[in-house]
N, C-alpha and C positions, 0 to 999 in steps of 0.2 A: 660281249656277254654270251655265256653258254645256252645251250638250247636247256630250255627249262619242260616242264610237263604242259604245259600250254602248245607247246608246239609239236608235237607228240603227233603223227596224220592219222588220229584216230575216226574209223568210219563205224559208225555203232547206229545203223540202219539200212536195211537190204534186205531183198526179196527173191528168194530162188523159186524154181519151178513148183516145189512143194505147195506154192501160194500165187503168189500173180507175176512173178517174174519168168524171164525168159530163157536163163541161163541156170543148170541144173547145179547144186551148191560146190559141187569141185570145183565146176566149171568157174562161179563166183569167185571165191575162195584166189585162185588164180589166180584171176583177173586183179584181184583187190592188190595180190601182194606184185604183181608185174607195175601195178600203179604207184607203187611205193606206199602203200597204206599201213604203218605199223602197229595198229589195234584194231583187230574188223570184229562187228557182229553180224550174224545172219538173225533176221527180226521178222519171220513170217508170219504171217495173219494168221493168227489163232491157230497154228500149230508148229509142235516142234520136230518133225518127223524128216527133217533134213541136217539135224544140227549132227548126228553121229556121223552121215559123209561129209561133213565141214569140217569137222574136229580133224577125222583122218587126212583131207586133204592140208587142213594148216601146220600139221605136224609137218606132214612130206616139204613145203615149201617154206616153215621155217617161221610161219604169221602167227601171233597172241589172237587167240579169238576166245572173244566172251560169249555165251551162249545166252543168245535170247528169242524172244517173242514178240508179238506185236497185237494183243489182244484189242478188238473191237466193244465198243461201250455204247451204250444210248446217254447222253445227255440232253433233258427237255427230248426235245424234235429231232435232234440232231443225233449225228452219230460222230463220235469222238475217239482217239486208238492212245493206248499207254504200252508204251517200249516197256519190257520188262528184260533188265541186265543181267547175266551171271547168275540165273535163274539153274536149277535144280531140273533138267528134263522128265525125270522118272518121278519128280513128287507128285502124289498120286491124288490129291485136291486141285492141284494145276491141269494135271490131264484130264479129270473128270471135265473139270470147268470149259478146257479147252474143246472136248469132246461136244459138252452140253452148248456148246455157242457155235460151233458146227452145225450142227444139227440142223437149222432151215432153212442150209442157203440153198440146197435143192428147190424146194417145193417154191422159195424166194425166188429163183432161179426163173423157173415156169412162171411163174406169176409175169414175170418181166417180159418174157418172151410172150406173152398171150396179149401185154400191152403196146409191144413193138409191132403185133403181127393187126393189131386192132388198127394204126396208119398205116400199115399196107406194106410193113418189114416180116415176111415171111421167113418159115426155118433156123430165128435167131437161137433158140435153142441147142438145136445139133449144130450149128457154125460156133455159137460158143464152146461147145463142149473139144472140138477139135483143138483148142488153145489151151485146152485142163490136165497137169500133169496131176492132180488128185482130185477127183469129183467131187470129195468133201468140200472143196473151197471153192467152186464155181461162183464167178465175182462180176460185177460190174465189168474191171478190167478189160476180160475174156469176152464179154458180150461188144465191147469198143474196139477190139482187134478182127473181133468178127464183120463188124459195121464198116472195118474200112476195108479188109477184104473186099466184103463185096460192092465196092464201091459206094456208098451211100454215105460217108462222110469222106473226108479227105485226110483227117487225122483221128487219135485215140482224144484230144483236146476237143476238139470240135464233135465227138460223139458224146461226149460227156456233155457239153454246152446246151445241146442240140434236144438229147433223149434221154441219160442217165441220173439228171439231178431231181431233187423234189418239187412239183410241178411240171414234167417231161415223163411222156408217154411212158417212158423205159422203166422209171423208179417205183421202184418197191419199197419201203420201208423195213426195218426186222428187230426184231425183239432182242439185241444183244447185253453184252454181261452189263452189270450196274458197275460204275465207277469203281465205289470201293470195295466191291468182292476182286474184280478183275486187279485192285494193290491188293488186297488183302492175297491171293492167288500168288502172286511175285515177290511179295514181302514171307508168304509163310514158305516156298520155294528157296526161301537162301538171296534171292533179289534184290534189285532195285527199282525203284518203280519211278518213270520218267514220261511226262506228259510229252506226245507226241506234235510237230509243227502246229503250234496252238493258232499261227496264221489262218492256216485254211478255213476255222472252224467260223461261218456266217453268223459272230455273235458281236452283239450289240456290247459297250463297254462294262456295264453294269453285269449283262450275263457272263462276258471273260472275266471278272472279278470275284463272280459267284462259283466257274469254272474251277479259277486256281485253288479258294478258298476251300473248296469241297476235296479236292486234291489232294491238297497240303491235308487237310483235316483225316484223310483217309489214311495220309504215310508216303504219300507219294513226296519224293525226295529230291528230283529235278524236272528243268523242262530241257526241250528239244532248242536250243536258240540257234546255234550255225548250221544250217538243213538246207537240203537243196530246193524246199518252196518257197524260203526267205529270203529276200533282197537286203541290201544293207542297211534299210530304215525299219525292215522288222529286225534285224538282228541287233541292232540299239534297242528297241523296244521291248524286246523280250529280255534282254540283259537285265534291261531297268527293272521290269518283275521279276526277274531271279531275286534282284539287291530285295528286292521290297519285301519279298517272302520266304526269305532264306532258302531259295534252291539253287542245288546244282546246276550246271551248264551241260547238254550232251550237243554231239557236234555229231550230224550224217547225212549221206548222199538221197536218202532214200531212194535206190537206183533199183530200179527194176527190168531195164532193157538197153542194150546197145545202142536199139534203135529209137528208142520212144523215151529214155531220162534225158533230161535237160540238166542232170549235175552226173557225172562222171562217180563211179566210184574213187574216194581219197580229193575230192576236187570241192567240198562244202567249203563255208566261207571260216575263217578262222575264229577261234572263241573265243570275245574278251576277255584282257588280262585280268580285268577286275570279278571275274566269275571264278567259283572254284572246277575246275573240269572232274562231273562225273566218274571220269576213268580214274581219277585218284586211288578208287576203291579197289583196280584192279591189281591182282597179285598173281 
């Protein structure tokens, strides 16, 4: 049997320096296509101001790259992220949008550092900032890289366990985009819009249901199922709500560091045959 589009090593999740990754998007880029990765997107946090050194670098080495995003959401309490695919850089409601959800991770920023410094973690502020290739997007992440710098946690996992989540000194909450502007944003961009590793998200069955359903209701078109934070009984599980609610399958590393991803760029888990793979759309 010939290799069909299922097998295609499409990574269509990644984070350059632009956002909380470590390696700058050439540098990515690179990396992806040395891995063997024959479909990569670069998918930053709420902005796309790395995609035009991505583009130049895929050309040079020869790699299909879809341009996207990685836009931040509030859901309820929580905060939830939709991949936006093949997206439109210059549409100028996506960059407002992306602009506009920018906007308080500074002052979020501070907040955090005033609650880290409140247990007796001084300086988290300026030690984050040292990890920020753009100040707009000072993140959690960079506050966890800082934390093990200076010794006080032993990993970026155990700074998160520890200080960064809701209930831990560290967390701030933020006012991010609403679900369906953040599709509405990626669908009127020329996009796709793709619910992001729905594993992570600490929701009860009923609320993953109400999740999807507001998704789908919005346009959103697929979810995230072979990702590098699902093991192989979420990636059954997520399949199974693909079939349930007619979406798409997307497949990515979500690789942000050499040193600190636990999936490899081009290294996710393979997407069932019974899903239709997102990249379908790509031309």
């Amino acid at each position: 049997m010939g290799k069909t589009l299922h097998d295609l090593n499409a990574d269509l999740h990644s984070h350059s320096t632009v956002s909380d990754g470590t390696l700058a998007p050439a540098a990515l880029v690179r990396r992806a296509a040395a891995r063997g990765v024959e479909l990569f997107a670069l998918t930053d946090h709420d902005e796309v101001g790395g995609l035009a050194e991505a583009q130049a670098a895929a050309r040079e080495v020869g790699l299909a790259l879809w341009p996207g995003v990685e836009i931040s959401v509030s859901f309820g309490d929580q905060t939830a992220h939709i991949v936006g695919l093949g997206i439109d850089a210059d549409n100028a409601e996506l960059v407002a949008g992306l602009r506009r959800v920018r906007g308080g991770r500074r002052v979020r920023a501070q907040a955090m550092a005033d609650g880290l410094a409140a247990v007796g973690i001084a300086g988290a502020f300026e030690g984050a900032l040292k990890y920020v290739g753009n100040p707009e997007l000072i993140s959690r992440t960079h506050f966890a890289r800082y934390l093990v710098e200076a010794g006080v946690c032993s990993s970026t996992n155990e700074v998160f366990t520890r200080y960064l989540v809701p209930g831990k000194p560290g967390y701030v909450d933020h006012g991010w985009a609403r679900l369906a502007e953040a599709v509405r944003w990626i669908v009127g961009a020329g996009g796709v819009a793709v619910l992001a590793h729905p594993a992570r998200y600490r929701l009860t069955a009923t609320e993953q249901w109400a999740l999807f359903s507001e998704f789908k209701e919005a346009g959103g078109a697929a979810i995230e199922i072979a990702v590098g934070a699902h093991g192989a009984d979420e990636v059954r599980r997520y399949a199974q709500v693909a079939r349930e609610f007619a979406f798409e399958g997307s497949r990515g590393s979500d690789f942000h560091s050499p040193e600190e991803s636990n999936t490899d760029l081009g290294a996710a888990p393979a997407l069932p045959y019974d899903v239709v793979p997102v990249w379908h759309r790509f031309h």
